[in-house]
C-alpha positions, -999 to +999 in steps of 0.1 A: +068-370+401+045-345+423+050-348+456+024-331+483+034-325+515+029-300+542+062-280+555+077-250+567+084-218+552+116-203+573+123-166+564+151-141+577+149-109+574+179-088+577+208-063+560+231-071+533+249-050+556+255-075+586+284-104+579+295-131+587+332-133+591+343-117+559+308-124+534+273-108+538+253-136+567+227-136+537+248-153+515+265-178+541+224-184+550+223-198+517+252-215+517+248-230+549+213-241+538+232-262+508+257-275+531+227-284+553+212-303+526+183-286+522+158-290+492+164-249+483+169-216+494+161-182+476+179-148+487+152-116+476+170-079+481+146-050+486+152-020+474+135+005+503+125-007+538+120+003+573+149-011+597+139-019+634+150+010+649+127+032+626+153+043+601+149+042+566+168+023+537+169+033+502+189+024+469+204+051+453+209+045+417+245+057+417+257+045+451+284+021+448+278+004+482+243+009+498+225-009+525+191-027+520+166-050+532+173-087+522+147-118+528+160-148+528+131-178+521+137-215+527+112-242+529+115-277+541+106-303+566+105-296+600+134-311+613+155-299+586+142-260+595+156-270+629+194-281+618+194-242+599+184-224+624+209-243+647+236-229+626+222-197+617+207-185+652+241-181+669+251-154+641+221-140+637+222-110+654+203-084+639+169-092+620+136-113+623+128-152+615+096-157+610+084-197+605+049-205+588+031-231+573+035-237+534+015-262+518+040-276+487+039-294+458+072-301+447+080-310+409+107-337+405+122-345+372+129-385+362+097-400+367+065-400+356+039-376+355+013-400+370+032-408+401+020-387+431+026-388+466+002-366+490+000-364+528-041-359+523-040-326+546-063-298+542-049-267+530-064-243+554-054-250+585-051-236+620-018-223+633-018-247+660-017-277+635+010-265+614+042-281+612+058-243+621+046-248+652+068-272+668+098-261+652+125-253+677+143-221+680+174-208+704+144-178+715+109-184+722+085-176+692+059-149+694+026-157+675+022-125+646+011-116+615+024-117+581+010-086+561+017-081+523+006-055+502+008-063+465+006-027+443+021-012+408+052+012+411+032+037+397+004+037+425+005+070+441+000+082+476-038+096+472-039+134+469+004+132+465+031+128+439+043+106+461+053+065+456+024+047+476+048+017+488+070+047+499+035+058+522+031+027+531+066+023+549+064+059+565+034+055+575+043+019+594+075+035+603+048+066+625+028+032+635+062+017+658+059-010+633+089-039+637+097-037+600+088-030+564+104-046+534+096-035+496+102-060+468+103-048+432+093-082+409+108-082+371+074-092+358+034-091+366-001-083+363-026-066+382-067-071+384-075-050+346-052-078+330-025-056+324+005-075+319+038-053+333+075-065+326+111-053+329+122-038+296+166-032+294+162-004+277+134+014+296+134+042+318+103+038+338+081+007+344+052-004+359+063-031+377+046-049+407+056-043+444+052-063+472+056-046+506+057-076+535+053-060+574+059-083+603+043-074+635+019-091+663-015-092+652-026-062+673-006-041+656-012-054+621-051-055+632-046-012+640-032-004+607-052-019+582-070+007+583-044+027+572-041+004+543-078+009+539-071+049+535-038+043+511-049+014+488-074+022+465-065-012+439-044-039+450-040-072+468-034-078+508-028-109+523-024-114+561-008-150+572-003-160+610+037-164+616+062-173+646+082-146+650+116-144+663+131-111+670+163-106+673+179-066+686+215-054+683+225-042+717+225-007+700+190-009+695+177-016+736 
């Protein structure tokens, strides 16, 4: 069976660094989100970022423990984003939750093809008539933006040897930017066609990168066209978000 239906994408942002009790929060975020009952969760670890205070995060290849940026993404109804972030909030201490509208189609095994439920709503919508929006939170929800930047791994910065998605962060990081998260996928292909994918016993590949940059839409809006000056072929998508910031008390 397809079902249809309009719900909400809920996504922390944080450090595999920050626990809870004695396991990484981003793991009990998941399991919470079983316990919770919700319909999935999925747990995405970055490999170089920009933290909230302006520092930078890197793996090493040969570091044995090494901090990094970790997105959590859940999506559900409403009221089920609600009973998560009751749990969560109160041990989230450090990070950013953004909530935003995601249009689903959900794949169910056990029945037939044919069958099809669909809530007849329009894809495009504005903010204010997205389920996202009356979701209740512990902290009052900023409007922002959602920026992602889709590039290869072997973009360069132009006129450097230098990684572009590494620009991209430092150059956010000189902005005051909240945050910068880069995501390395296993597989992909860009506009010429050409298919890149994870090989074991490669040294190099050509793999696609997403950077994601969460910020009100000013700020977004006044560095585009920074992106303008760094991405010569790629993708950039810019979705309207809630935001919810939390600070450690080192951080004010």
């Amino acid at each position: 069976m397809k079902v249809e239906a309009e719900q909400v994408l809920c996504r922390f942002q944080l450090s595999n660094f920050i626990r809870h009790g004695m396991q990484p929060l981003y793991e009990w975020i998941v399991e919470t989100a079983h316990r919770d009952g919700l319909q999935g969760a999925t747990a995405l670890k970055g490999f170089y970022g920009l933290r909230p205070d302006g520092s930078i995060l890197e793996a090493h290849t040969w570091a044995v423990s090494q901090e990094l940026p970790v997105i959590v993404e859940v999506v559900d109804e409403a009221a089920r984003i609600e009973l998560l972030l009751a749990h969560v909030e109160p041990s989230f201490r450090e990070g950013v939750i953004t909530l935003e509208r995601a249009h689903v189609l959900l794949y169910r095994a056990g029945t037939r093809e044919s069958e099809r439920v669909s809530t007849g709503r329009n894809i495009i919508a504005t903010t204010a008539n997205t389920v996202a929006t009356g979701v209740r939170t512990m902290r009052v929800p900023e409007n922002g933006v959602l920026l992602r930047i889709f590039i290869g791994e072997s973009d360069r910065e132009p006129g450097r040897d230098r990684p572009l998605y590494e620009a991209i962060v430092r150059r956010a990081r000189a902005a005051h930017l909240a945050g910068a998260t880069v995501l390395r996928g296993p597989m992909g292909f860009g506009r010429h066609s050409r298919m890149h994918a994870a090989k074991l016993l490669e040294l190099s590949t050509d793999l696609p990168i997403v950077i994601e940059i969460v910020d009100a839409e000013e700020k977004i809006n006044a560095f585009l066209p920074t992106v303008d000056e760094l991405v010569t072929e790629g993708l950039v998508t810019l979705e309207a978000v809630r935001i919810v910031r939390y600070v450690s008390p080192d951080q004010l």
